[in-house]
N, C-alpha and C positions, 0 to 999 in steps of 0.2 A: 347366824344363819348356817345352815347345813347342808347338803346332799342327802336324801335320805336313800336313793334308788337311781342306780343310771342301766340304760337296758336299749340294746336294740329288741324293734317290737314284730320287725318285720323283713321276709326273705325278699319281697317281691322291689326292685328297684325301680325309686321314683324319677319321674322325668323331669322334674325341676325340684329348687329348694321351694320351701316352703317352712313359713311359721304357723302351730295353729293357735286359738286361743286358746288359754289355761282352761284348767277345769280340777274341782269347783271354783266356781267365780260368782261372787267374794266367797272367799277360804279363811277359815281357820284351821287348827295352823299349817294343814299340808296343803300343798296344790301341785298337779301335773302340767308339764309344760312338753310338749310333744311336737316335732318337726321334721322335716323331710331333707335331705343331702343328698342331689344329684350327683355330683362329681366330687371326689374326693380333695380334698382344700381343707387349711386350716380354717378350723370353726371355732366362733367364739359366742358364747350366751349369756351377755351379762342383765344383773337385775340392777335397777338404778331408782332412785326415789323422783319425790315432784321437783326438787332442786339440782336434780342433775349428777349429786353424787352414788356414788358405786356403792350396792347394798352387798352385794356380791359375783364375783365370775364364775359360772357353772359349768363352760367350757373352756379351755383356752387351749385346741390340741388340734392336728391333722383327722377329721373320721374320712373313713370309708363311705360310698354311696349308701343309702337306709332311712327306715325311719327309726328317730330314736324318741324315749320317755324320758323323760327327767320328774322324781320327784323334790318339791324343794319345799323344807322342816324352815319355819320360819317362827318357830315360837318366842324369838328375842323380840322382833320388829315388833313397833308400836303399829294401832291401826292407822290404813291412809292407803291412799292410789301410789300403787307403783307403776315401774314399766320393765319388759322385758326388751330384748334388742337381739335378734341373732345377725349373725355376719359370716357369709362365706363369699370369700373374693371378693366380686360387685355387688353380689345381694346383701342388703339389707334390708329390716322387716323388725318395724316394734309396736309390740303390742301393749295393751292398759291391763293392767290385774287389782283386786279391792281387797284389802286384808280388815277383815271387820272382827273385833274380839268381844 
């Protein structure tokens, strides 16, 4: 699994975090995964499968307030539901993604 794109999307600062869902959904093999960071905190995005193990960590760093994209290249992973998770401080938020090949 890879990064393929990481991008703030947006000047205007959002009033809370937020997760949104992926898109496309179900994706082959890229998919965007795009969120909101009210307050500047360590922020972490991992992807994990139905068993709970770590497919990969897309963020593990301090951002700045924003909204940001993530593109994430998953052309290793077999098909199946996964999950996303972001975490900043108290918030947490995970969502479902479908990788269909």
């Amino acid at each position: 699994s890879e990064i393929v794109n990481v991008k703030q999307t947006s000047e205007i600062l959002p009033s809370e975090h937020s997760l949104r869902q992926n898109y496309p959904n179900p994706f082959n093999p890229v998919t965007n995964i795009s969120f909101d960071i009210a307050v500047t905190g360590n922020t972490k995005l991992i992807v994990f499968d139905v068993s709970g193990k770590i497919i990969a960590e897309l963020v593990n760093e301090i951002l700045s307030p924003g909204t940001y994209l993530y593109s994430f290249h998953t052309s290793s992973l077999p098909s199946g539901v996964y999950f996303y998770k972001l975490e900043v401080g108290n918030y947490i938020q995970t969502r479902r993604m479908v990788l269909v090949k």
